[in-house]
N, C-alpha and C positions, 0 to 999 in steps of 0.2 A: 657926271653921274645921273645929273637929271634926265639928258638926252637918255642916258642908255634905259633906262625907268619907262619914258613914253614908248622907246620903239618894242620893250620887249610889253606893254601891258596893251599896243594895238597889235602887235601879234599875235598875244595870246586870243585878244578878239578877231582878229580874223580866224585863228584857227576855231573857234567855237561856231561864228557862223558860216562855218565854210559846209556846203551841202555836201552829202555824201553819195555819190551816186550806187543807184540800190540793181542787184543782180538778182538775175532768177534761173533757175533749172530749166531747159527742154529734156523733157524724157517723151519715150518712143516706148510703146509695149502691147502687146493683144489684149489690154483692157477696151472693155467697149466704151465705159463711162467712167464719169468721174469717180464716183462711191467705188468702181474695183481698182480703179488705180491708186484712189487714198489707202486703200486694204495694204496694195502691193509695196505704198510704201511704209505705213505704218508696222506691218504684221512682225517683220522679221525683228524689229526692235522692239516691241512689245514681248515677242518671244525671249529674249536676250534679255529684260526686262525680269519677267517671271522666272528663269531658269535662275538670276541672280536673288532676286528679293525672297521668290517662292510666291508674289501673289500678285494683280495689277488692276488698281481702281481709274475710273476715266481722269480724276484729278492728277494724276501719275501723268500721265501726256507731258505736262508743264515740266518735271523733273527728270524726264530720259534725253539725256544729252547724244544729239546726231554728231553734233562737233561742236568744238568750244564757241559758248556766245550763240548754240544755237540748241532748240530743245524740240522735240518731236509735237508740242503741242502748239509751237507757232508757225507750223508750216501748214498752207494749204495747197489743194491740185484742185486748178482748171484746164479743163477739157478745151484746146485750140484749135486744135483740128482730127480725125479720126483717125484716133490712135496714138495721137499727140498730146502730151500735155505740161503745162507751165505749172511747179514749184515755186511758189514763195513765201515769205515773210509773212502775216495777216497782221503782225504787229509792227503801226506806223512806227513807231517810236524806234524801231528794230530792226530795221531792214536787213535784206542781207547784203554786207559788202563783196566783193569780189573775193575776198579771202575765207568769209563763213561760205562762201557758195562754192569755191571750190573743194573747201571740208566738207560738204554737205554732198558733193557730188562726189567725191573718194567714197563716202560712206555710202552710196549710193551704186555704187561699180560692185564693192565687199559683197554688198547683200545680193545682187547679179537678180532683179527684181524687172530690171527696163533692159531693153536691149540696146537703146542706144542713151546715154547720160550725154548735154553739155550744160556750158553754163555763158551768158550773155547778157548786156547789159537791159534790164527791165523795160518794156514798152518802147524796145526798136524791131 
């Protein structure tokens, strides 16, 4: 009973510090810059937003859910290349896994905002 005690309480430790490797969005669209492409992804869920509540303050960002574990107000967009641009997390603590990025990029296709959505793993 002892043995089984040790091997399941450094499991549980390895599972806690095990890294989790963080994905991010490539999206493709005729934004020139970063400010119209943040528009293009914010707008349509901010409108979805107001048709549901009736009103929308900037603290709201934090409470519109793109996909579960993910909120419209933790995502940012940098400009990569022209007409290119990288979605992600801004919150360390939050990354997004390959499971909120592919939610993120379904919700992303819905709103039909980018011409081209994928999702890949962060700073390769």
């Amino acid at each position: 009973m002892v043995i089984l005690a040790r091997v399941l309480s450094r499991k549980s430790t390895y599972s806690k510090s095990k890294e989790v490797r963080e994905y991010c969005l490539i999206v493709e669209g005729a934004y020139l810059d970063e400010s119209e492409a943040e528009h293009a992804l914010r707008d349509p869920f901010i409108e979805d937003w107001v048709e549901q509540t009736g009103r929308f303050r900037i603290h709201n960002m934090d409470e519109i859910i793109i996909c579960p574990g993910v909120t419209l107000g933790s995502l940012g967009v940098v400009m990569v290349d022209d007409r290119v641009f990288e979605i992600a997390s801004t919150d360390a603590d939050h990354p997004l896994t390959e499971h909120k990025a592919k939610g993120v990029a379904e919700a992303l296709r819905r709103q039909d905002m980018f011409d081209e959505v994928r999702t890949e793993p962060r700073g390769e």
